[in-house]
BADOTOR-230160 format. One record per residue (C-alpha): chain; x negated, y, z negated; residue number from 1; residue in one letter. Coordinates in nm, 4 decimals, always signed. Last residue first. Layout:
<sites>
SITE, A, X, Y, Z, NUM, A
...
</sites>
This chain:
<sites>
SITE, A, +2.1936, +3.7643, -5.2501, 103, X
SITE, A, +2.2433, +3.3602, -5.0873, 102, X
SITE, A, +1.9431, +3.3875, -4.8510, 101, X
SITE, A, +1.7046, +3.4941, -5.1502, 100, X
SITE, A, +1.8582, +3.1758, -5.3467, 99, X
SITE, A, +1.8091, +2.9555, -5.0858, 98, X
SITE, A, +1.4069, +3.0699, -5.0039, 97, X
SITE, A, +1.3096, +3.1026, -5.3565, 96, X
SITE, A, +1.4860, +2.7065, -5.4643, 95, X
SITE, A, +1.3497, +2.5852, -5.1079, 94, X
SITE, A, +0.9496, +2.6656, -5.2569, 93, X
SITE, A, +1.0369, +2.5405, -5.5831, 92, X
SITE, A, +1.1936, +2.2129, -5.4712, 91, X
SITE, A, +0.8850, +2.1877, -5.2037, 90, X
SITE, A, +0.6577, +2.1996, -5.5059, 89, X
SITE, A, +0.8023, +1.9469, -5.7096, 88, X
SITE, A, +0.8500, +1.7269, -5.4298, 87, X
SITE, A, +0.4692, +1.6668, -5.3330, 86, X
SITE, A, +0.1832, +1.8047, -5.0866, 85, X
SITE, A, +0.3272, +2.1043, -4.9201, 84, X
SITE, A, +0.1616, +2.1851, -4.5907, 83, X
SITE, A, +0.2560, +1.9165, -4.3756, 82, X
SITE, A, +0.0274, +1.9281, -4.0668, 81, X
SITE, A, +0.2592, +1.8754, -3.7601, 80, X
SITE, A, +0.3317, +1.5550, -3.5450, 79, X
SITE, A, +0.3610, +1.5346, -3.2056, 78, X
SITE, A, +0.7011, +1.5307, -3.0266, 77, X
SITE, A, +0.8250, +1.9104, -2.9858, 76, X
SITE, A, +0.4911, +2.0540, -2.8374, 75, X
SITE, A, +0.5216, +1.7773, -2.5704, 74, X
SITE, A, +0.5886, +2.0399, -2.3360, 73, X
SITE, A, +0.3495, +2.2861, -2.4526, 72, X
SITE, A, +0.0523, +2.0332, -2.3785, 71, X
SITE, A, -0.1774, +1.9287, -2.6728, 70, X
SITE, A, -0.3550, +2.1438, -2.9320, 69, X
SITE, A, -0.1986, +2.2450, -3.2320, 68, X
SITE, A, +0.1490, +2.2623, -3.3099, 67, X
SITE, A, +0.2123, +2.5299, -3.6401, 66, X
SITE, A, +0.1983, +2.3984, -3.9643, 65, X
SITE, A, +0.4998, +2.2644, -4.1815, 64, X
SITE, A, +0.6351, +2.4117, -4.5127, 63, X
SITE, A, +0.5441, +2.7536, -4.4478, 62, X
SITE, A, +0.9450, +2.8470, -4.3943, 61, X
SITE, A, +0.8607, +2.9469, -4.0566, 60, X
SITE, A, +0.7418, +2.6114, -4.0002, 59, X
SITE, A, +1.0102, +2.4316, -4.1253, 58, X
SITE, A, +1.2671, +2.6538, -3.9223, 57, X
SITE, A, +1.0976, +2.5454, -3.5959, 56, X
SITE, A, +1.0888, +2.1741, -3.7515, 55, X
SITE, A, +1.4577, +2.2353, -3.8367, 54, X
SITE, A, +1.5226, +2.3775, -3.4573, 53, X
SITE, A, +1.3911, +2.0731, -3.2831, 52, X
SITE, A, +1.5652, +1.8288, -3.4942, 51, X
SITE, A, +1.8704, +2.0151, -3.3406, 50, X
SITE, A, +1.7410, +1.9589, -3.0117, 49, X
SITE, A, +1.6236, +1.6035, -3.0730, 48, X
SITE, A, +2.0563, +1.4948, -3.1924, 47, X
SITE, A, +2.0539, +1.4462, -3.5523, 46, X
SITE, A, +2.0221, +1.0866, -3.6863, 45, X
SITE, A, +1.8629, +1.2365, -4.0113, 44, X
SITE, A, +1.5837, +0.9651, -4.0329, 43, X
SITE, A, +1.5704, +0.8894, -3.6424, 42, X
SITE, A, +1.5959, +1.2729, -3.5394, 41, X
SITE, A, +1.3823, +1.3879, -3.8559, 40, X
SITE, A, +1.0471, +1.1880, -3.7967, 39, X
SITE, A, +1.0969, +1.2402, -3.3802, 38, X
SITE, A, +1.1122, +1.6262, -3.4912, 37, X
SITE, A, +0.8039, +1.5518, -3.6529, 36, X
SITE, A, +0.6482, +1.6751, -3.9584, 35, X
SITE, A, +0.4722, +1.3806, -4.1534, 34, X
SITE, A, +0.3528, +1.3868, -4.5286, 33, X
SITE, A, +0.6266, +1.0931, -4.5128, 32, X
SITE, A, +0.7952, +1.2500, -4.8495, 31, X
SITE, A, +0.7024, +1.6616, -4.7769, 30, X
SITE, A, +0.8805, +1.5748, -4.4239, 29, X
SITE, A, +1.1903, +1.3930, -4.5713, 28, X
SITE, A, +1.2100, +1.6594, -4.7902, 27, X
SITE, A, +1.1747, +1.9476, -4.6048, 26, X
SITE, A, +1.4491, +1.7940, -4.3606, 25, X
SITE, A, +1.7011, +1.7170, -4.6406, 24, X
SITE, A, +1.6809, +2.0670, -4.8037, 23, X
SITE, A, +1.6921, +2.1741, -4.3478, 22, X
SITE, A, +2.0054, +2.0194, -4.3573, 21, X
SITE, A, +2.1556, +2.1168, -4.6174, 20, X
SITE, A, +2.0650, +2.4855, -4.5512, 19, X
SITE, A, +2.2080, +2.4185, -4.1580, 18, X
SITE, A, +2.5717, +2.5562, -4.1502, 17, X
SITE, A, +2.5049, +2.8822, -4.3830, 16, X
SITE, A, +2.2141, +2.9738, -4.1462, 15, X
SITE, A, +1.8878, +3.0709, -4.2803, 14, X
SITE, A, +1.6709, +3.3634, -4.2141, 13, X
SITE, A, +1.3001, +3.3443, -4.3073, 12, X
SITE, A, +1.1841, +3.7151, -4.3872, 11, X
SITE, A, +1.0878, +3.6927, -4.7096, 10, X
SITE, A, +0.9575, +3.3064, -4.6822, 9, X
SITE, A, +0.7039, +3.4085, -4.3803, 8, X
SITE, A, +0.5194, +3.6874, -4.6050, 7, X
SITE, A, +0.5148, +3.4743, -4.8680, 6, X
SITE, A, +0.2744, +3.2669, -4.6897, 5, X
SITE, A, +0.2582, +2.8733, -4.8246, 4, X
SITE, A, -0.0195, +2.6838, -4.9312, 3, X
SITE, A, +0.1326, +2.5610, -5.2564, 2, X
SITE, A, -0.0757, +2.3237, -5.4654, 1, X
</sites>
């Protein structure tokens, strides 16, 4: 099951230079059921800013959750609720999402 706003994936812009990224991302994060930015800098070896960005961009996509609780600084570090449960359903969700961005 899908818990994902369609709201969020109309209006979720993607860069040309990071849609390979981000495939790898979602599925790293649908995979460990974990969405870090620590997750995707160590598995992606991406610098933390950039891992950063694809768990801001995972979010918007309604593949992650938003941070809850904690201090704002360590916003970036803790772990966020994963809100796809298994491949098939993140390859539909990113399938909608790429082909939008590519009309």
């Amino acid at each position: 099951m899908i818990l994902v706003n369609s709201n969020k994936i109309k209006n979720f812009p993607l860069e040309d230079y990071l849609n390979n990224l981000l495939v790898e991302a979602a599925k790293l994060v649908v995979f460990h059921q974990k969405g870090s930015a620590s997750l995707l800098r160590s598995k992606l070896k991406i610098e933390f800013d950039k891992a950063c960005i694809l768990i801001n961009k995972l979010e918007s996509a309604g593949i992650v959750g938003p941070f809850e609780g904690g201090k704002p600084e360590k916003e970036w570090s803790k772990p966020r609720k994963v809100l796809v449960s298994n491949s098939d359903d993140l390859n539909s969700l990113l399938n909608g999402i790429l082909n939008k961005n590519n009309n």
